[in-house]
N, C-alpha and C positions, 0 to 999 in steps of 0.2 A: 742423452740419446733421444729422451721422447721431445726436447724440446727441442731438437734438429730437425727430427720427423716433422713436427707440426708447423716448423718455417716451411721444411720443403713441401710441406702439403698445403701453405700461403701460396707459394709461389707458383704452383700448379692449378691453382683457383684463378689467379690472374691470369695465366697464358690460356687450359681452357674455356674462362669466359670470352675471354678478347676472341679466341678463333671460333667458338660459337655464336658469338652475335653476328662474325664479317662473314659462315659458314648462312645460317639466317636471313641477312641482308641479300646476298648473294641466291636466295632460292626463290624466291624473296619470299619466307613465311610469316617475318612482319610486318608484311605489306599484308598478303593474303589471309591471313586470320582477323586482322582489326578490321578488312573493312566486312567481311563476311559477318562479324560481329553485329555491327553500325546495321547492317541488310537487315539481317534479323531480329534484331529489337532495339528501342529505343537507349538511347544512354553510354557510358564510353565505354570505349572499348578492355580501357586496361581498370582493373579495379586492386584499389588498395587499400589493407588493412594493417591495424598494429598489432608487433608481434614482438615477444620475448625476444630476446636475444642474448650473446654469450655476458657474461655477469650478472645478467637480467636486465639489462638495457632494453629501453624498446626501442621499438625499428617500426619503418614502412614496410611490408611486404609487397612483391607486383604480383599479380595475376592478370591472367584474359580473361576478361567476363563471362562468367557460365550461368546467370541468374538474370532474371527479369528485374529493373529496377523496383523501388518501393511503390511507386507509383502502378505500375500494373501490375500489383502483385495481387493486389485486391479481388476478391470473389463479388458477387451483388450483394450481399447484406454488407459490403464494405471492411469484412476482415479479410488478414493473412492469409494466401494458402499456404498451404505446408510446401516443406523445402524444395522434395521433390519436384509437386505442381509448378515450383517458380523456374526451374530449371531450362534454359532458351533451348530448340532444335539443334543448333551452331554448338552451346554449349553441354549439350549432354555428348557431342561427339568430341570437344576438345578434351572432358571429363576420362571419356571411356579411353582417346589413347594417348593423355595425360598430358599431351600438348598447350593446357592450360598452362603448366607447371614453369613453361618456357622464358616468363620476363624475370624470371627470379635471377637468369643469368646476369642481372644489371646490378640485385645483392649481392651477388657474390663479387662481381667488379668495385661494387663501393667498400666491400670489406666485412658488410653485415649478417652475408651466409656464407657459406661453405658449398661445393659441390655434394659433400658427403658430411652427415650428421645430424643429432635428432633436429625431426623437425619441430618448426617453430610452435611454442603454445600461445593460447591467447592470453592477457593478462587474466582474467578472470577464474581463468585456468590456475597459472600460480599460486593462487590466493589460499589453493587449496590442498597444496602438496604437503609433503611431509619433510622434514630435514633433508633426510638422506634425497628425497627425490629433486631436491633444489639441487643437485649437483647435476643435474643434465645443462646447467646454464655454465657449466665451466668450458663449453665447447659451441662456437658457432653453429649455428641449426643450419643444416641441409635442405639439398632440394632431394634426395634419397639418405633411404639410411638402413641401419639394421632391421628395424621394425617396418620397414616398409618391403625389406623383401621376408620377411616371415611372417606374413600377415596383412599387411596393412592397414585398411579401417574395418577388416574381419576383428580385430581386436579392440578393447577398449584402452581410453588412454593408459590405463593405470601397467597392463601388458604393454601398452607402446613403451612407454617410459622403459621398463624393466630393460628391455631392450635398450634402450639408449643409453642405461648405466651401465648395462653389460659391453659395449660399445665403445664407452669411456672411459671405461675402467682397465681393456683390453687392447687398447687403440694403438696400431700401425698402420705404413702407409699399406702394406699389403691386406691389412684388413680392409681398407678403404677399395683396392684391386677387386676385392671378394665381392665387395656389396656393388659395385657397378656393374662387373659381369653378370651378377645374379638380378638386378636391376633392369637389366635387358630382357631375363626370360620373363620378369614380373610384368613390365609392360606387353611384353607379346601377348600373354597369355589371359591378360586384363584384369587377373585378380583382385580382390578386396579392394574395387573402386566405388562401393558403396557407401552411404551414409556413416560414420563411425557408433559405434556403442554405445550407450549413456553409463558411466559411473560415477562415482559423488565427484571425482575431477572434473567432471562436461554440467553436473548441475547445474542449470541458471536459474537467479530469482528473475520475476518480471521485469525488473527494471534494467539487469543483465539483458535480457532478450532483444529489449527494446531497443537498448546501446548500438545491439550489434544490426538490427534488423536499419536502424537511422546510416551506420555505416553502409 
């Protein structure tokens, strides 16, 4: 039975992305986000990172650009600013009504997310989980999930995760029904679109930081 459900819930990942990207095209919000992007700062528009995926595969993720390249990221004495500071005009508004989240629709077309499921970690992330929390990679990562409508990045990864076993461990299509309707109130209401929590999951050494700051 679960593994009827998780075909039918393949196949409902391909017919929703396929009508959401000709839904997009058609308003045209991929037209008008990247070049408002381009307007407001330098560098492209879509930005991609690697990410976890189901087995523990890595993957490309997409996003819309919500950060200031490397290059103008810099203060006058020539360091970083912090994450906040880097954060573009254009992209603190695709952040706040999550409209960033939007080119992930082309993961799910290629197979490598899901509509619904934990979302992706970064490898560095992995490196630091426990047995049991490795099994969040038995399920393609979402573009929502459980832990994103109880919380979001109010919580730390280690609460996110908990969620996403709980999720996995519990999984129908009907629960998947639950987290989208409640997905809707989460964006209206704009909840825990803040920075996420630091616990020894999110730790980076400097050379981590640096990885990810070059990406």
């Amino acid at each position: 039975m679960r593994l009827f459900q998780l075909g039918i819930k393949r196949a409902v990942d391909i017919v929703c992305a396929v009508l959401l990207i000709v839904l997009l095209i058609a308003i045209p919000v991929l037209i008008v986000i990247p070049v408002a992007i381009k307007l407001n700062s330098k560098g492209p528009a879509v930005f991609t990172q690697e990410r976890m995926g189901k087995n523990g595969k890595v993957f490309k993720i997409y996003k819309f650009r919500t950060m200031r390249i490397p290059e103008e990221s810099l203060d006058e004495n020539g360091n970083m600013l912090e994450p906040k500071q880097r954060i573009t005009g254009v992209g603190a508004f695709l952040r706040k009504t999550s409209l960033d989240e939007l080119m992930q629709v082309f993961n799910v077309l290629n197979g490598t997310m899901s509509i619904v499921g934990p979302r992706p970690s970064l490898p560095y992330q992995a490196d630091n989980y426990t047995e049991r929390q490795h099994d969040r990679f038995k399920m393609r990562p979402g573009i929502t999930g459980w832990a994103q409508v109880n919380g979001r990045n109010d919580l730390t990864w280690t609460e996110k995760i908990e969620y996403d076993l709980e999720y996995i461990d519990n999984y129908s299509l009907w629960f998947d029904i639950k987290i989208l309707f409640r997905t809707v109130a989460v964006v209206f209401k704009q909840d825990g679109i803040a920075f996420e929590k630091d616990d020894t999951i999110t730790a980076k050494t400097e050379e981590t930081k640096l990885d990810i700051i070059a990406k």
